[in-house]
VOGU-3710 file (C-alpha; in Angstrom, 3 decimals, decimal comma):
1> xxxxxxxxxx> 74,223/161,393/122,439  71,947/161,358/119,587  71,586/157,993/117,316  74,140/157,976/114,832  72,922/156,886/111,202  74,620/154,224/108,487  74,272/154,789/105,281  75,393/152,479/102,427  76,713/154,896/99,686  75,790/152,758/95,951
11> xxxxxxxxxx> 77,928/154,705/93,566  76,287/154,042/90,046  78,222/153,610/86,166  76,273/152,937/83,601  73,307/151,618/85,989  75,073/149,472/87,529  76,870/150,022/91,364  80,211/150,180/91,005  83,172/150,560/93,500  86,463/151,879/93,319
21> xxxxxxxxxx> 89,436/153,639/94,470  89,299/157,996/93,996  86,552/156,582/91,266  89,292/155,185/89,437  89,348/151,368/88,502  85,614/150,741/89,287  84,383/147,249/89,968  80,643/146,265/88,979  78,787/144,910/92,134  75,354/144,694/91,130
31> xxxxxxxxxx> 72,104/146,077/90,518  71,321/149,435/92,194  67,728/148,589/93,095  68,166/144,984/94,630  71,309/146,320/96,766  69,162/148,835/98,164  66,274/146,729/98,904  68,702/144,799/100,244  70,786/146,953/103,032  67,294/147,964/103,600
41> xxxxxxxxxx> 66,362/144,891/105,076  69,629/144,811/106,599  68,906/147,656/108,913  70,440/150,664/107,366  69,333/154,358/108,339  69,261/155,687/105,101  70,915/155,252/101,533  72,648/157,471/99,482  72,672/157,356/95,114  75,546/158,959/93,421
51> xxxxxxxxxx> 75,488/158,928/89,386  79,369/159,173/89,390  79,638/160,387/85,922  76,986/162,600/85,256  78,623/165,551/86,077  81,627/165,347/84,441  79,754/164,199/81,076  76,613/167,178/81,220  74,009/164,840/82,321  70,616/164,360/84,318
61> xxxxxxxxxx> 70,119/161,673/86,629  68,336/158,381/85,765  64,775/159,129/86,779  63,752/155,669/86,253  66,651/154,315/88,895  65,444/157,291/91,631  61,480/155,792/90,814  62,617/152,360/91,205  64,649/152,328/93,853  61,266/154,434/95,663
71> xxxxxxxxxx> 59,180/151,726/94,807  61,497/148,966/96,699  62,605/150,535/99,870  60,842/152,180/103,008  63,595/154,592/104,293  64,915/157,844/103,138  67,457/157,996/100,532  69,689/160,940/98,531  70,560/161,228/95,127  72,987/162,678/93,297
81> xxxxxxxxxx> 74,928/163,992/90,197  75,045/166,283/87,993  71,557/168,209/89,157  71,952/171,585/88,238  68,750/173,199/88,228  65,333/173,622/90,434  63,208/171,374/87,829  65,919/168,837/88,127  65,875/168,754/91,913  61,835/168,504/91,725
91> xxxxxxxxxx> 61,907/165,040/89,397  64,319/163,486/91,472  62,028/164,544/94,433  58,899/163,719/92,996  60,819/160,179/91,620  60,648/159,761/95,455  63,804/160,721/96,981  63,944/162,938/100,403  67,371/164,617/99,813  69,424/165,634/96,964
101> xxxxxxxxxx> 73,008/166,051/97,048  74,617/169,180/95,377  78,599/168,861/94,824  80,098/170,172/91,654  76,837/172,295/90,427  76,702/173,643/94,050  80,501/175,480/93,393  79,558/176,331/89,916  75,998/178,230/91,210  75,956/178,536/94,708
111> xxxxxxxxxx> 72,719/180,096/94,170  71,343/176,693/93,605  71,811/175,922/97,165  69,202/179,360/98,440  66,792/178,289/95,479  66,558/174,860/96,530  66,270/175,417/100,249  63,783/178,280/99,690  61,556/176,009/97,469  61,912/172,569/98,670
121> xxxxxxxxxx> 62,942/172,922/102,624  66,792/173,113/103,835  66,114/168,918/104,898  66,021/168,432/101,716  69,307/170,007/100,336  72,449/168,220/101,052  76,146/169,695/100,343  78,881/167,225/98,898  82,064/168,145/99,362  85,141/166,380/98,123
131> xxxxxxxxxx> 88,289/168,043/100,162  91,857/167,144/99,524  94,372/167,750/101,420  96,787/170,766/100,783  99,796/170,484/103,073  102,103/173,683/103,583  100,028/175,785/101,222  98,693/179,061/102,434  96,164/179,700/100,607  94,054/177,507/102,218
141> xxxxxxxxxx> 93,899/178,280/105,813  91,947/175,199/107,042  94,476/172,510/104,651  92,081/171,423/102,267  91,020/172,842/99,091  87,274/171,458/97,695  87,367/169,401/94,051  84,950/168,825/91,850  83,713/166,438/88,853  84,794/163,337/90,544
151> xxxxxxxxxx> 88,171/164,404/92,061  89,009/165,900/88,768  89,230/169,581/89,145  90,606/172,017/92,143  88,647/174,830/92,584  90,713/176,942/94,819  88,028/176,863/97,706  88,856/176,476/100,921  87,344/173,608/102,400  85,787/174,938/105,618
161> xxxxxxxxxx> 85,467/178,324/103,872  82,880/176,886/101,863  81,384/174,299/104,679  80,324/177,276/106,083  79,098/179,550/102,818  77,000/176,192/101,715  75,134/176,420/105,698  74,192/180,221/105,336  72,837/179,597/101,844  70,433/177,314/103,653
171> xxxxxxxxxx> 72,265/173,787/103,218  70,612/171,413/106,033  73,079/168,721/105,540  76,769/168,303/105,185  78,575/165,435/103,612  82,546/165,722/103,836  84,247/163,192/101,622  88,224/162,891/101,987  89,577/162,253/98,533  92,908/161,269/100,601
181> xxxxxxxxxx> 90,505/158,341/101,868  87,939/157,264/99,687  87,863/153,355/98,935  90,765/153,344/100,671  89,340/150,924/103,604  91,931/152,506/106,121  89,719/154,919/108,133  88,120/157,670/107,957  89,912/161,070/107,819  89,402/162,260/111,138
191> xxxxxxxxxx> 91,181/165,769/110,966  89,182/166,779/108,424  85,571/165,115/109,634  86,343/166,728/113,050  87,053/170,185/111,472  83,797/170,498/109,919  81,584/169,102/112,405  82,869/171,398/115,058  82,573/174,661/112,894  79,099/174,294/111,899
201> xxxxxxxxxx> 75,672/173,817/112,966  73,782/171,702/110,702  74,859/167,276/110,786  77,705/166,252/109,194  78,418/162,779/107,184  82,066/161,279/107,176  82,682/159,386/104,154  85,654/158,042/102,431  87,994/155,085/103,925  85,615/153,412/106,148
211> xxxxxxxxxx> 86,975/149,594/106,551  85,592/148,279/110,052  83,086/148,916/112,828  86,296/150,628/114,566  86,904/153,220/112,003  83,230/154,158/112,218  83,110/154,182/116,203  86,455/156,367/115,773  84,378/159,159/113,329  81,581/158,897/115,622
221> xxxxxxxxxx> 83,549/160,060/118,768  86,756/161,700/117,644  85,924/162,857/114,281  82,222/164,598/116,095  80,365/162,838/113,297  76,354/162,303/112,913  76,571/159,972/110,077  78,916/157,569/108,469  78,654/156,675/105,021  80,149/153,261/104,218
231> xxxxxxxxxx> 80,715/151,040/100,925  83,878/148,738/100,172  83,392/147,213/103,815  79,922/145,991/102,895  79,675/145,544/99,277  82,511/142,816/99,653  80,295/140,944/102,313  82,901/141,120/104,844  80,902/142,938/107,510  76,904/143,512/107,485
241> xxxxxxxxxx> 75,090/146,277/108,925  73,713/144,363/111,675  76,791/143,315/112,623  78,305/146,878/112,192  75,562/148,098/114,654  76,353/145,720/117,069  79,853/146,602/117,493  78,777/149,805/117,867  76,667/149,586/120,558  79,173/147,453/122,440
251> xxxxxxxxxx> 80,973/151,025/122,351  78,329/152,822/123,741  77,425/154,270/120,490  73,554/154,811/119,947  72,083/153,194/116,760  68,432/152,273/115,745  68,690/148,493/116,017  65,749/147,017/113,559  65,987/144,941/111,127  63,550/143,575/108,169
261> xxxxxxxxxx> 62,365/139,582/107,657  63,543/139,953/104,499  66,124/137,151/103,759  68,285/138,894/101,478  69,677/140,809/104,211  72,911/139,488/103,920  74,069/140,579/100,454  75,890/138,873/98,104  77,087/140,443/95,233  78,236/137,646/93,213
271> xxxxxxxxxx> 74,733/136,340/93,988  73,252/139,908/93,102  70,059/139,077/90,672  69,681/141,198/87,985  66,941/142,784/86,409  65,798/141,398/83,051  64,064/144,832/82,232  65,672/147,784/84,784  63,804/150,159/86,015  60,632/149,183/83,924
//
């Protein structure tokens, strides 16, 4: 079995990491740069931005948060939000990212998934997909139909339908984010993880409801994930990543097991510094 990756998911409002539930009622944590550095040194895999508004309000991406955040961590991280064009997916590149994450523009100009895997390598391109489920209704074979803008907006895509479009456009890079689930704490959606995974070729992420170890061990195995993306679970401080890791590998479940002398580590957010001057 190939090592399975963690990666801390820092949803950001108004440059600040927030959390909630279906991005409704968002909490402020903390400062996006010191969290990274922060599960960083904890051991993560890899860490994932997503400017949680920018779509829905027209915007670019905070260059100076993707440059910063570059500056203070060693591993690979994705952005994204609202990028809708080639130049936009070269400054958030160049800003130092490895992988941007096309969701809403990618429905709205599928095109944008070719162009970026034809310029800037299919590694590079990463489909979001936010699938809800759609009980009893036919016109969605699979039983989940894609949203957009935060949850806001069906499209009337079927969800593996367009798992599989976003691959042969030259998408290297799947994540599959239950809106059923997300910040729900109560497990990943398994079904739905499991029905991607199985019907494509490149790795898929679970996100969305991830509480404990167990839940991730369960996506790992039964829901044929490569990734796990996690938040509530460790921006509360109840579990680390370390100790995440370890529970996992007391199931037989490869991770990379390495971890930083950094002694912020174990993260705090009501002890989160904050930056006098962000992103200077």
């Amino acid at each position: 079995m190939l090592t399975k990756r963690i990666i801390p998911c820092l949803d950001v409002l108004g440059g600040k990491v927030t959390k909630g539930v279906r991005f409704q009622n968002n909490v402020v944590l903390g400062d996006p740069v010191d969290m990274a550095a922060a599960y960083s040194a904890d051991g993560c895999d890899e860490l994932v931005f997503y400017d949680i508004t920018a779509s829905a309000e027209r915007r670019p991406i905070d260059i100076r948060m993707v440059a910063a955040v570059a500056r203070a961590i060693h591993i690979p991280f994705a952005v994204g939000g609202g990028i809708a064009s080639l130049d936009e997916i070269a400054r958030v590149l160049q800003a130092g990212a490895e992988k941007i994450s096309l969701n809403s523009q990618a429905v709205q100009n599928p095109a944008l998934i070719a162009e970026g895997a034809k310029a800037f390598g299919s590694q590079c391109i990463v489909l979001g997909m936010d699938p809800v489920k759609t009980p009893g209704d036919k016109r969605f074979p699979c039983g989940y139909e894609i949203t957009i803008r935060g949850f806001r907006e069906r499209t009337g895509l079927d969800a593996l339908e367009w798992a599989r479009r976003a691959e042969n456009l030259g998408a290297g890079e799947i994540v599959v984010n239950s809106v059923d689930a997300d910040g729900t704490r109560q497990g990943y959606e398994l079904n739905l993880t499991r029905l991607i995974a199985t019907q494509v070729r490149i790795p898929v992420v679970a996100s969305g409801g991830a509480g404990t170890p167990g839940h991730l061990a369960a996506v790992f195995t039964d829901g044929c994930a490569d990734a796990a993306i996690i938040a509530g679970m460790i921006h509360t401080g109840d579990y680390t990543i370390r100790q995440i890791k370890e529970a996992l590998l007391a199931e037989n479940i490869p991770v990379r097991m390495k971890w930083s002398n950094d002694k912020r580590r174990t993260l705090n957010p009501e002890h989160m510094p904050n930056h006098k001057e962000p992103y200077a």
